[in-house]
Z-matrix of the N, CA and C atoms (Angstrom, degrees):
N
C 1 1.444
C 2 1.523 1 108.88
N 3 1.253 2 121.26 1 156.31
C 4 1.173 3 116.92 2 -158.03
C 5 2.033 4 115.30 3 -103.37
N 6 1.240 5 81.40 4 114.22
C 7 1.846 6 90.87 5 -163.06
C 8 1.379 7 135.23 6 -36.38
N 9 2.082 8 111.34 7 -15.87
C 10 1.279 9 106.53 8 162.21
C 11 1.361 10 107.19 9 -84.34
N 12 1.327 11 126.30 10 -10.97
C 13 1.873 12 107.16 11 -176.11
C 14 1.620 13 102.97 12 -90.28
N 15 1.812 14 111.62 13 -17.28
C 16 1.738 15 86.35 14 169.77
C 17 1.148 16 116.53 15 -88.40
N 18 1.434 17 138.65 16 -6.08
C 19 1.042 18 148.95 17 -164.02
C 20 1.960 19 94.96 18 -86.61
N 21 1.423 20 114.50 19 -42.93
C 22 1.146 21 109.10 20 -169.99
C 23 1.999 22 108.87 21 -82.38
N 24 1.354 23 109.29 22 -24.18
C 25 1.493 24 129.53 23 165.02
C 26 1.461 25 107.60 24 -49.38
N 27 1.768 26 105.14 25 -56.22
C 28 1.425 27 105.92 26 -175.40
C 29 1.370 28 127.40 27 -69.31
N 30 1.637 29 124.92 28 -24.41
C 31 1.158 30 127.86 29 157.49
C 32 1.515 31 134.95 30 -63.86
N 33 1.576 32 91.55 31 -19.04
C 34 1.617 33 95.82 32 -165.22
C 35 1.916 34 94.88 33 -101.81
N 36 1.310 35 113.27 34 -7.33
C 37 1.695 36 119.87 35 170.20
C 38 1.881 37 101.80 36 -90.27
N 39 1.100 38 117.44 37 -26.60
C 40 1.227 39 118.84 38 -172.63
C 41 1.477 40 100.34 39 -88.31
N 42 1.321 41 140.85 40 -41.56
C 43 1.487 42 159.82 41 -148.08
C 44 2.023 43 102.04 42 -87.52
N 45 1.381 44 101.29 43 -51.31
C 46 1.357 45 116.01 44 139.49
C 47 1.023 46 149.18 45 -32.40
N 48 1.362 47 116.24 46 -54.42
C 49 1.349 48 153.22 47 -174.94
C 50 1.706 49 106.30 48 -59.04
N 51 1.317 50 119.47 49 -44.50
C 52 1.357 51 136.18 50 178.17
C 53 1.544 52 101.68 51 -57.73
N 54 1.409 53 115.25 52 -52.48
C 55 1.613 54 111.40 53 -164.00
C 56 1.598 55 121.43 54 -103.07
N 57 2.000 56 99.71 55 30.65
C 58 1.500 57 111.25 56 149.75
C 59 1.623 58 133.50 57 -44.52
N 60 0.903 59 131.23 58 141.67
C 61 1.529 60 116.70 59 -168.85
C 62 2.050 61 88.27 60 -129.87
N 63 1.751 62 94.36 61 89.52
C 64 1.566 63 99.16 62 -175.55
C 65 1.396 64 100.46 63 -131.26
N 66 1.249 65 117.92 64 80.51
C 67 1.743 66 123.06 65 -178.59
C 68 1.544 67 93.99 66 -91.97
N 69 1.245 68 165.96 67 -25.81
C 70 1.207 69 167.72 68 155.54
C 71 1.847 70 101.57 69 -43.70
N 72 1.471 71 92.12 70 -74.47
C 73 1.707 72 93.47 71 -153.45
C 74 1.747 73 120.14 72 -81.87
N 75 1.995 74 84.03 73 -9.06
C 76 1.878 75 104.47 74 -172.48
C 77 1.622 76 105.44 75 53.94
N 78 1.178 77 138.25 76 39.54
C 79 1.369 78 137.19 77 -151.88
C 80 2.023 79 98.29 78 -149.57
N 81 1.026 80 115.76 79 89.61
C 82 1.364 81 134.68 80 -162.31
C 83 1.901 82 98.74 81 -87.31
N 84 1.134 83 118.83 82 114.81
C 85 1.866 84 119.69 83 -172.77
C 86 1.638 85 85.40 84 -132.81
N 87 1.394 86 86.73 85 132.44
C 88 1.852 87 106.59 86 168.70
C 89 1.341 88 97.98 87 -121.61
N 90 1.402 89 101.00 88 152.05
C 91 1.514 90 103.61 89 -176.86
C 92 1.664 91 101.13 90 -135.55
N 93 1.441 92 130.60 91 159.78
C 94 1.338 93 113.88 92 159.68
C 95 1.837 94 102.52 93 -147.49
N 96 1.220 95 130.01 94 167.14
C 97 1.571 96 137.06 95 179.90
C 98 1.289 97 93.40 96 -135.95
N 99 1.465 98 104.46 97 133.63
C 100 1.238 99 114.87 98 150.22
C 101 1.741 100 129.32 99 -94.98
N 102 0.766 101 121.15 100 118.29
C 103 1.696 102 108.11 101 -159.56
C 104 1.428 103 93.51 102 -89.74
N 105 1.867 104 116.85 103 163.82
C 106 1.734 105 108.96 104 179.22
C 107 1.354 106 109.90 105 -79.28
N 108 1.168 107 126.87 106 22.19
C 109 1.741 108 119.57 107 160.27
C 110 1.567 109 111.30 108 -76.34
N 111 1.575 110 108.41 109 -33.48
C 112 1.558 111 117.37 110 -163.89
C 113 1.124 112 110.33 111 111.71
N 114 1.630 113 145.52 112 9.90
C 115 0.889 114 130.07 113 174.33
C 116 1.721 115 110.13 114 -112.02
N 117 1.572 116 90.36 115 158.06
C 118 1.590 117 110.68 116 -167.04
C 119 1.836 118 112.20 117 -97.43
N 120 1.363 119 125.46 118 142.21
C 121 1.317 120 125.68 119 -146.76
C 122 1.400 121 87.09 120 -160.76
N 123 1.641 122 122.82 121 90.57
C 124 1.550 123 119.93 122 177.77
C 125 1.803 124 102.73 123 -99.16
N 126 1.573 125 103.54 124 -175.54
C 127 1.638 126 105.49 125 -173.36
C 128 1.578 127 89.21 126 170.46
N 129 1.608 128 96.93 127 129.07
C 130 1.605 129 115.13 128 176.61
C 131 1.677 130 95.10 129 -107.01
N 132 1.457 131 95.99 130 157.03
C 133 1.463 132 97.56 131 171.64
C 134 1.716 133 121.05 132 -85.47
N 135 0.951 134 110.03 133 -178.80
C 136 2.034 135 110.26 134 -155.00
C 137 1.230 136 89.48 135 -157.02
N 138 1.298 137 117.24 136 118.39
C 139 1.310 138 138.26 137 -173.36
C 140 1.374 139 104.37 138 -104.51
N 141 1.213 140 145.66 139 130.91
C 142 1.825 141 158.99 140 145.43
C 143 1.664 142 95.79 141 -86.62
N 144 1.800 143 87.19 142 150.64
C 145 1.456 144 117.89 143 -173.25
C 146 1.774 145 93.70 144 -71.40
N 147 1.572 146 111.54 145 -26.06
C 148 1.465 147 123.05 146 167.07
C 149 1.224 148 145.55 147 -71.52
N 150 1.255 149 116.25 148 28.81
C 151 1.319 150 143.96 149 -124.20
C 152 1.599 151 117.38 150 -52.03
N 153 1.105 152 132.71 151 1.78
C 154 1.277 153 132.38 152 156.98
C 155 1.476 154 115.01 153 -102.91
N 156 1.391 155 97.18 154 20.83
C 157 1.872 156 109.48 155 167.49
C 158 1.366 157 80.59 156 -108.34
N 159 0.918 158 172.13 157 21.02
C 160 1.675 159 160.98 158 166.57
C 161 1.599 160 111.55 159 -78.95
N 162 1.258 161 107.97 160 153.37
C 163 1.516 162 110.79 161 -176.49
C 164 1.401 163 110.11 162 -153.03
N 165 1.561 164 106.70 163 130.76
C 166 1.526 165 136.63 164 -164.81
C 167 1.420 166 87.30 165 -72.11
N 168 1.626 167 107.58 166 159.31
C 169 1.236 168 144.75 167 -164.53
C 170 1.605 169 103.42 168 -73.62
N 171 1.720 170 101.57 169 -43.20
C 172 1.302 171 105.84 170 -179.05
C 173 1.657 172 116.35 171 -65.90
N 174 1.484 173 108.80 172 -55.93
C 175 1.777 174 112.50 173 158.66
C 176 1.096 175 119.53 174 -28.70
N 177 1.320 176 115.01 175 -37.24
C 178 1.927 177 110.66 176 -170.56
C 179 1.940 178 112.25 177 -78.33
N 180 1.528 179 72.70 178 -36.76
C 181 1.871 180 80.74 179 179.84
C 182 1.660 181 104.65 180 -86.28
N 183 0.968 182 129.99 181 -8.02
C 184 1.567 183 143.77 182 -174.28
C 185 1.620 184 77.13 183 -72.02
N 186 1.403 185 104.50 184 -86.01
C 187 1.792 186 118.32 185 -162.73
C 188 1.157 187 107.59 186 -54.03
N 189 1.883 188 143.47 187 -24.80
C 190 1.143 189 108.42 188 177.35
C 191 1.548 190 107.15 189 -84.45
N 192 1.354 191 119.23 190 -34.55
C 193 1.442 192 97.50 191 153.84
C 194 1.422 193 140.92 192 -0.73
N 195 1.405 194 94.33 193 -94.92
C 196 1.494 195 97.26 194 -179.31
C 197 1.334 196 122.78 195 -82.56
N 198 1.468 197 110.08 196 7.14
C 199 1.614 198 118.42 197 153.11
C 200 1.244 199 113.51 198 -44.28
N 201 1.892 200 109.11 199 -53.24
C 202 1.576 201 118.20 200 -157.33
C 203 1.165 202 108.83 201 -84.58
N 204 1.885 203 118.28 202 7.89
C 205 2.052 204 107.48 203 173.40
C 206 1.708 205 78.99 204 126.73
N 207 1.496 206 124.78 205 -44.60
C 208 1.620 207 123.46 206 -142.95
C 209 1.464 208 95.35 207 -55.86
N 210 1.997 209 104.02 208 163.16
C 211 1.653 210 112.95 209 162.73
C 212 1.088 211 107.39 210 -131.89
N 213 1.297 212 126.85 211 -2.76
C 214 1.538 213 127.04 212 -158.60
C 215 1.765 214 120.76 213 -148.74
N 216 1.110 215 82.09 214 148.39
C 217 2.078 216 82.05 215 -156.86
C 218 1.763 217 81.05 216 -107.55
N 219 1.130 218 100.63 217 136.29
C 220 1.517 219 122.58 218 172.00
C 221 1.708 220 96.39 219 -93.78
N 222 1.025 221 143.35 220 -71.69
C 223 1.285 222 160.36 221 -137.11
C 224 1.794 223 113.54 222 -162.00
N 225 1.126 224 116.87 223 150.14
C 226 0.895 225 118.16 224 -178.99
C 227 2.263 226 111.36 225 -145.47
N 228 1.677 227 113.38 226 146.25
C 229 1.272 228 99.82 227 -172.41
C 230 1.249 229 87.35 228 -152.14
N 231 1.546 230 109.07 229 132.32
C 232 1.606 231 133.59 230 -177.41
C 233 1.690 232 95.13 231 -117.68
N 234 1.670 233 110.99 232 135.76
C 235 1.659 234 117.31 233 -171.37
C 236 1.592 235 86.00 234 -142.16
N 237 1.379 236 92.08 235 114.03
C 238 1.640 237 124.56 236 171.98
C 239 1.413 238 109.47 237 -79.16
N 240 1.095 239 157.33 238 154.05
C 241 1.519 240 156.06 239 -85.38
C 242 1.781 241 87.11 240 -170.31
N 243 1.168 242 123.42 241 -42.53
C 244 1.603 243 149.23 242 -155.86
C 245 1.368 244 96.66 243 -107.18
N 246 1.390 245 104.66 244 -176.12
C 247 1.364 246 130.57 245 166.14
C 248 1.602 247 127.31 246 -106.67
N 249 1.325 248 100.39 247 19.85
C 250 1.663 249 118.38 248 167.95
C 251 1.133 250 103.15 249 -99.12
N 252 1.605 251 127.98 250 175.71
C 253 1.372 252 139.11 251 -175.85
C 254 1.632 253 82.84 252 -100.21
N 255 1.402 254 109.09 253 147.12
C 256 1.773 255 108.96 254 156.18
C 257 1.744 256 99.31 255 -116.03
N 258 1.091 257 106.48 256 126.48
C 259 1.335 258 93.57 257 -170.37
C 260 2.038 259 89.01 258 -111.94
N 261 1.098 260 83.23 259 170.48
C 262 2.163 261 101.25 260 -177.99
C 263 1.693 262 104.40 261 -46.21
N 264 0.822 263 108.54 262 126.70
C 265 1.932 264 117.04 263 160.87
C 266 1.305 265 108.12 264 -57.43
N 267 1.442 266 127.51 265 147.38
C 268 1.144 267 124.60 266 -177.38
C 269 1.751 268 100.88 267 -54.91
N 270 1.147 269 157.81 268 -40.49
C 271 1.216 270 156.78 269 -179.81
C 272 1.391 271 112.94 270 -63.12
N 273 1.121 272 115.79 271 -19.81
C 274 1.329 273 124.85 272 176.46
C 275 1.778 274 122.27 273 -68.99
N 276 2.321 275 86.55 274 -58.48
C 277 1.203 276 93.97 275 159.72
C 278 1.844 277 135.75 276 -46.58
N 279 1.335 278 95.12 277 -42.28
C 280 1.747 279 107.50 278 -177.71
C 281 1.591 280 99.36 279 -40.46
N 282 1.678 281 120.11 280 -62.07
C 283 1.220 282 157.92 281 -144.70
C 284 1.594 283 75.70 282 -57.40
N 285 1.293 284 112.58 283 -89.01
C 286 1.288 285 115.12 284 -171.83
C 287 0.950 286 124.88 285 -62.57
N 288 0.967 287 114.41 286 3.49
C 289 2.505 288 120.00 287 179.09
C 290 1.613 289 70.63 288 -90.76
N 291 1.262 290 137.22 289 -56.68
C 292 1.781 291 109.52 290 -156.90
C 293 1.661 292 107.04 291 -63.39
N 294 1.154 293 115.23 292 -35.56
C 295 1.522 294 101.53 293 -169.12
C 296 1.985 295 107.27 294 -94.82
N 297 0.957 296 106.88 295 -15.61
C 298 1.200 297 98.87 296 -173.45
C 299 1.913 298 111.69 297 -124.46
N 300 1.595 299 126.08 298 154.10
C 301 1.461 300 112.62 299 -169.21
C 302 1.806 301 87.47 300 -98.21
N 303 1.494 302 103.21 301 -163.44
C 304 1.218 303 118.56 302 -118.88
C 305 2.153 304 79.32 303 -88.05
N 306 1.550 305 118.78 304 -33.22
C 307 1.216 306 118.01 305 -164.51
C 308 1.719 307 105.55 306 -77.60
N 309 1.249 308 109.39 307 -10.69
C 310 1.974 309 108.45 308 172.18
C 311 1.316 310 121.04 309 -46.18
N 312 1.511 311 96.36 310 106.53
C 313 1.255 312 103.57 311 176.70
C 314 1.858 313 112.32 312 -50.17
N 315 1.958 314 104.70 313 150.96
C 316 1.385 315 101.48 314 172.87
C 317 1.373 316 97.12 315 -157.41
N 318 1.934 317 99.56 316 106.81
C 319 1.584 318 97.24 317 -158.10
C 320 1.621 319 89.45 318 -106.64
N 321 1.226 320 122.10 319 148.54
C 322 1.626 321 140.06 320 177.03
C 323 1.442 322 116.03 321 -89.68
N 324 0.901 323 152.35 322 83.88
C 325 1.504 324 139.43 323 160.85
C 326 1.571 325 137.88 324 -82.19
N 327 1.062 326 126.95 325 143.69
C 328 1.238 327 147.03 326 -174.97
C 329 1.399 328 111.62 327 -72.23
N 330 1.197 329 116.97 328 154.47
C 331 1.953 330 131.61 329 159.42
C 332 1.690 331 106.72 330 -31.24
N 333 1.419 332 116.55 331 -61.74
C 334 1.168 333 123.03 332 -154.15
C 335 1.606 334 104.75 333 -118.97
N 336 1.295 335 107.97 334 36.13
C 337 1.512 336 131.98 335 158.04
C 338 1.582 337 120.70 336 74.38
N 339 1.134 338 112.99 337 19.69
C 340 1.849 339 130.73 338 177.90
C 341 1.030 340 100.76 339 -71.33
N 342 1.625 341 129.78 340 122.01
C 343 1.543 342 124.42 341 166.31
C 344 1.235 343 115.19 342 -123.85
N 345 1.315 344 118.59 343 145.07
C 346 1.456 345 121.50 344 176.49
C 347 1.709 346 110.88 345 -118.38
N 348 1.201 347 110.37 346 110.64
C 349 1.550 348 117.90 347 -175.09
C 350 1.800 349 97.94 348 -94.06
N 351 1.839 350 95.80 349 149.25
C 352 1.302 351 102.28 350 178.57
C 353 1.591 352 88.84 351 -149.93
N 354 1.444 353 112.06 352 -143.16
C 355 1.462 354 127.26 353 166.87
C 356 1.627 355 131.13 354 -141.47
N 357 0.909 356 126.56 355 145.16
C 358 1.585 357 110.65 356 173.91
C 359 1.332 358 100.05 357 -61.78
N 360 1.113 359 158.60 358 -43.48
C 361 1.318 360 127.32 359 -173.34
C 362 1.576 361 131.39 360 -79.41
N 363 2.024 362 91.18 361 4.05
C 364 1.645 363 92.65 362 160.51
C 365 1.313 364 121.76 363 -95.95
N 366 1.938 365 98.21 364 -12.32
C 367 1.472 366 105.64 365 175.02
C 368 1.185 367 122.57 366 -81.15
N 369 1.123 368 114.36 367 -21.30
C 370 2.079 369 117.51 368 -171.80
C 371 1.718 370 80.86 369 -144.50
N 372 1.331 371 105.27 370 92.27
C 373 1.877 372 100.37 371 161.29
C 374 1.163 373 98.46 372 -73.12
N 375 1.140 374 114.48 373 177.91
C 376 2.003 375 130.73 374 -169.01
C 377 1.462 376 121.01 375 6.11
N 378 1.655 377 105.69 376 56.46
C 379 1.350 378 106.80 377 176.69
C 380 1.061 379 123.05 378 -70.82
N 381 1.474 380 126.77 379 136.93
C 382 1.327 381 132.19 380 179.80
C 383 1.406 382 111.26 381 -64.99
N 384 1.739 383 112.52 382 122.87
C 385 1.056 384 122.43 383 -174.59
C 386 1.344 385 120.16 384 -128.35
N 387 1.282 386 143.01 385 -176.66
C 388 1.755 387 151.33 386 -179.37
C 389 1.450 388 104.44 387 -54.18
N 390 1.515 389 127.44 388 -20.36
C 391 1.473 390 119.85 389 -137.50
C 392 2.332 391 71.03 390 -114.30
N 393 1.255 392 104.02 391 -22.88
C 394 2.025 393 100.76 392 177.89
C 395 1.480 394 95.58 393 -78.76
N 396 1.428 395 125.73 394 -22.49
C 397 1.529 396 95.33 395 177.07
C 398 1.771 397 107.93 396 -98.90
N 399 1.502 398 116.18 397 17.30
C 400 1.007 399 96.25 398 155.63
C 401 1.909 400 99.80 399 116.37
N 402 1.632 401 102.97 400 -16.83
C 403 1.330 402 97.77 401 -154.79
C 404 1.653 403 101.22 402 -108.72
């Protein structure tokens, strides 16, 4: 993938990243999509006192996505708060197996800028998709 669009992914998941609302988990996730037009679509995660009302970083940037018209994830970049990778929750993965196929890049980065790139189709092999219900 080409190093000024993760570089510009990684700022705009990190830039994000600040205006998580995680008083429960103290655990701050920026997320950003690049869709194949070229445009950028970030989303922090939002934590409820209800906690399976809570929503991942990737969901937020999923939904403004396809808020703005988008269907398709070019790339995708999750920015961990730490110096671990946070990589997608299995729900996350689903999220992105619908908009994006199996070779979409989904690179992870660290606090102090370490990234580890993989793919959704190494993250969710045989994800259930539109084409299992038939359509």
């Amino acid at each position: 993938m080409d190093n000024k669009k993760i570089k510009k992914l990684i700022e705009q998941a990190q830039e994000v990243q600040q205006h998580s609302h995680s008083p429960y988990s103290d655990f701050k996730v920026g997320a950003a999509v690049l869709t194949e037009s070229g445009d950028i679509f970030a989303g922090c995660n939002v934590e409820s006192a209800a906690y399976p009302l809570s929503q991942c970083a990737e969901a937020s940037a999923i939904g403004n996505m396809v808020s703005h018209g988008h269907k398709r994830i070019h790339s995708i970049v999750v920015a961990s708060q730490n110096d671990e990778f946070c990589f997608p929750c299995g729900g996350c993965r689903q999220k992105i197996a619908e908009f994006a196929p199996d070779d979409t890049p989904v690179v992870m980065v660290t606090k102090s800028g370490k990234t580890h790139e993989t793919t959704i189709g190494e993250l969710l092999p045989n994800a259930f998709r539109a084409h299992d219900l038939g359509k």
